[in-house]
Biotite code that builds the C-alpha atoms (Angstrom):
import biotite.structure as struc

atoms = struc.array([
    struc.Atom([0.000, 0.000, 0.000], chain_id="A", res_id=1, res_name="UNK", atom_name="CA", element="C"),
    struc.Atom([1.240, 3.495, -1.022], chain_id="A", res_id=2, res_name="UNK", atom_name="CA", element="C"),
    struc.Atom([1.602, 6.564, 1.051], chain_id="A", res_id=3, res_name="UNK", atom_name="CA", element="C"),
    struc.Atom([-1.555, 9.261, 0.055], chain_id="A", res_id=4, res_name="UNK", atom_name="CA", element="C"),
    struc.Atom([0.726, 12.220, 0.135], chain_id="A", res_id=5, res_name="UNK", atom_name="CA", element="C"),
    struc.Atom([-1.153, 15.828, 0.564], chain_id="A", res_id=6, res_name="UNK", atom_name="CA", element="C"),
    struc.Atom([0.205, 18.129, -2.290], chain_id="A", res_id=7, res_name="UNK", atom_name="CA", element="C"),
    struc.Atom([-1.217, 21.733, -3.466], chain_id="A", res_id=8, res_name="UNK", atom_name="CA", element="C"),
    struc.Atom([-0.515, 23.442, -6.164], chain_id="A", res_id=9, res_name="UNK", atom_name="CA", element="C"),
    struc.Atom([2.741, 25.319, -5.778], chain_id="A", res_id=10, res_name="UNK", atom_name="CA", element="C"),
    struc.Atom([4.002, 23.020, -4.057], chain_id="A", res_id=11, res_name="UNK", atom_name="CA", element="C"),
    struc.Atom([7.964, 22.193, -4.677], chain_id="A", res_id=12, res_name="UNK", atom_name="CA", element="C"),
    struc.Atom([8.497, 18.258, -4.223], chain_id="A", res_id=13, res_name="UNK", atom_name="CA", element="C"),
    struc.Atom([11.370, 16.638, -4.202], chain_id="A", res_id=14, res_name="UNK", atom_name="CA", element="C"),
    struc.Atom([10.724, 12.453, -6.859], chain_id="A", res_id=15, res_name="UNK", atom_name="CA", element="C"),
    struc.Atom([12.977, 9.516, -6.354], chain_id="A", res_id=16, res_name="UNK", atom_name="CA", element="C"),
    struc.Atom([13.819, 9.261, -9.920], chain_id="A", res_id=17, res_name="UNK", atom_name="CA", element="C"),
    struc.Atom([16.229, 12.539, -11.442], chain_id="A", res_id=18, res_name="UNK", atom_name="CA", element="C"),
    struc.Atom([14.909, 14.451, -14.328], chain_id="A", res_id=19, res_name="UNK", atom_name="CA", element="C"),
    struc.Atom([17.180, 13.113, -17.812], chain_id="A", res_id=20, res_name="UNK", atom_name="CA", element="C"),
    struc.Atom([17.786, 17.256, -17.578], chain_id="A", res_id=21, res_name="UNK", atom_name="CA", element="C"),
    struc.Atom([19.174, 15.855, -13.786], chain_id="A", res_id=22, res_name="UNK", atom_name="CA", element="C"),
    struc.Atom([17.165, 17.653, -11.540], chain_id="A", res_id=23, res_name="UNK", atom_name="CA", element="C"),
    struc.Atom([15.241, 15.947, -9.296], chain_id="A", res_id=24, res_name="UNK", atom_name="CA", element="C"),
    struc.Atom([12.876, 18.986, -7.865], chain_id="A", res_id=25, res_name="UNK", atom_name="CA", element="C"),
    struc.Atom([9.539, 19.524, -9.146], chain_id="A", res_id=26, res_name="UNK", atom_name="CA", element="C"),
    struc.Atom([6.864, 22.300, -8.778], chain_id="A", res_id=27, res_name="UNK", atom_name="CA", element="C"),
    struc.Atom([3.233, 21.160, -8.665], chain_id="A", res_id=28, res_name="UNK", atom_name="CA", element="C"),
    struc.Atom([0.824, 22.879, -11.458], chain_id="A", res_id=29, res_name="UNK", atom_name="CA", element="C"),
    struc.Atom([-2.157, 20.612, -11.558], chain_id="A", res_id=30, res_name="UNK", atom_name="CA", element="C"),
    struc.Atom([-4.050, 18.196, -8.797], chain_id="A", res_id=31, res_name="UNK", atom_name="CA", element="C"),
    struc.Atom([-6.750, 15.283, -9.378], chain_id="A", res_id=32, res_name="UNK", atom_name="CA", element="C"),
    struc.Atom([-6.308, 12.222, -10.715], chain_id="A", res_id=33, res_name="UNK", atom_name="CA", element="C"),
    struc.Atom([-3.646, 13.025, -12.298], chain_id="A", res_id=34, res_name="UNK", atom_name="CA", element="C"),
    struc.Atom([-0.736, 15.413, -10.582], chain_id="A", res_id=35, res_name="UNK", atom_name="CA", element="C"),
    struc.Atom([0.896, 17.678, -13.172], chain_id="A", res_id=36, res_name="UNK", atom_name="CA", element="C"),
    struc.Atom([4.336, 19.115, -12.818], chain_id="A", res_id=37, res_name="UNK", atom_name="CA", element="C"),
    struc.Atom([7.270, 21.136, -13.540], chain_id="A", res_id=38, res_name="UNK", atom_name="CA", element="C"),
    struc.Atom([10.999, 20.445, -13.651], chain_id="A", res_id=39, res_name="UNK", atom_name="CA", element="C"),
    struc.Atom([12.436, 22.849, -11.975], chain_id="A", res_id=40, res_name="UNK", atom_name="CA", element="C"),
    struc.Atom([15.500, 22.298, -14.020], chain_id="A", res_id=41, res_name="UNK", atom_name="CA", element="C"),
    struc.Atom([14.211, 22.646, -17.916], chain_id="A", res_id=42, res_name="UNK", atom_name="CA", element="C"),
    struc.Atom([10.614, 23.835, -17.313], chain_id="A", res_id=43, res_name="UNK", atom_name="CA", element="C"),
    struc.Atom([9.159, 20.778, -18.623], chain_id="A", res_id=44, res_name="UNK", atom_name="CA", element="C"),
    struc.Atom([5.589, 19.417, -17.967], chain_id="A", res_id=45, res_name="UNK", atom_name="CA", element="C"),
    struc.Atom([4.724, 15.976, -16.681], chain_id="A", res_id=46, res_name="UNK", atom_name="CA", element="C"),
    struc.Atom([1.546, 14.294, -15.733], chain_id="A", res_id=47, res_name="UNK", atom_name="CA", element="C"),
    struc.Atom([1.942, 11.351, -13.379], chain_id="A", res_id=48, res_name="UNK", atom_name="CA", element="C"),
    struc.Atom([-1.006, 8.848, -11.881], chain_id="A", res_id=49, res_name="UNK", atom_name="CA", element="C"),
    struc.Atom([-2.079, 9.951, -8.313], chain_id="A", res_id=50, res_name="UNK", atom_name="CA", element="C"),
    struc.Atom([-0.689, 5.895, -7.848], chain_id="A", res_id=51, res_name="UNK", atom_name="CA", element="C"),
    struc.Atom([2.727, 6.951, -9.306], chain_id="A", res_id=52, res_name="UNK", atom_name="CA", element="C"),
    struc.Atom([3.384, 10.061, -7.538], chain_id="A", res_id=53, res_name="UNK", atom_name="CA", element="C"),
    struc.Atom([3.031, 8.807, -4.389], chain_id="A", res_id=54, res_name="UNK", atom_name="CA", element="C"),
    struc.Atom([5.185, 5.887, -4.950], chain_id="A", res_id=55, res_name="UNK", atom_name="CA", element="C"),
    struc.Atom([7.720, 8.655, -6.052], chain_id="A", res_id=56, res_name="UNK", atom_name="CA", element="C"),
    struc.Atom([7.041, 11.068, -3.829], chain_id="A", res_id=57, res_name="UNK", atom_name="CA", element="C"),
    struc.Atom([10.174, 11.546, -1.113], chain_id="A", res_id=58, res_name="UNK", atom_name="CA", element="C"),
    struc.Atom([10.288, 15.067, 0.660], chain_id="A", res_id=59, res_name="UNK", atom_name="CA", element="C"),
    struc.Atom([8.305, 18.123, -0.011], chain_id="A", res_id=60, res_name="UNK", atom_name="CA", element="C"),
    struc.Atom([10.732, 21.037, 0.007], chain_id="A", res_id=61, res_name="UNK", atom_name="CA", element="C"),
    struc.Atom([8.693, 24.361, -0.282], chain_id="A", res_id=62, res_name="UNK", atom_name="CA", element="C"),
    struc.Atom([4.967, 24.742, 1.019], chain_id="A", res_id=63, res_name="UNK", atom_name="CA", element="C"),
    struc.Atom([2.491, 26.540, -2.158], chain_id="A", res_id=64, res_name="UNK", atom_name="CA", element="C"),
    struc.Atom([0.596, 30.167, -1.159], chain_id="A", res_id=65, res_name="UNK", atom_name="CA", element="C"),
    struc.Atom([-2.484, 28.720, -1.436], chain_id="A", res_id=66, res_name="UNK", atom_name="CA", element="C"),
])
């Protein structure tokens, strides 16, 4: 069973698998079903499963405004 992991949008999260770019910190744009998100490294966009995230998921490094 995976962790359910509380995200919001603005969030900066820290994955267990590095960017190809080799970052490994990403900024949270989009929540549901889906969680989309931004390498903070190259700017691109991702969309992971909820399932997949979470599995991911290691540290959250900055809290979002809202």
């Amino acid at each position: 069973m995976s962790k359910n992991v509380e995200v919001k949008i603005g969030d900066i999260v820290e994955l267990s698998k590095d960017h190809p770019c080799g970052s490994s910190k990403w900024e949270i744009y989009r929540t549901g079903m889906d969680i989309g998100l931004i390498c903070q490294g190259c700017n691109r966009r991702i969309k992971l499963q909820r399932s997949v995230f979470n599995k991911r998921f290691k540290k959250r490094i900055n809290r979002g405004n809202q």
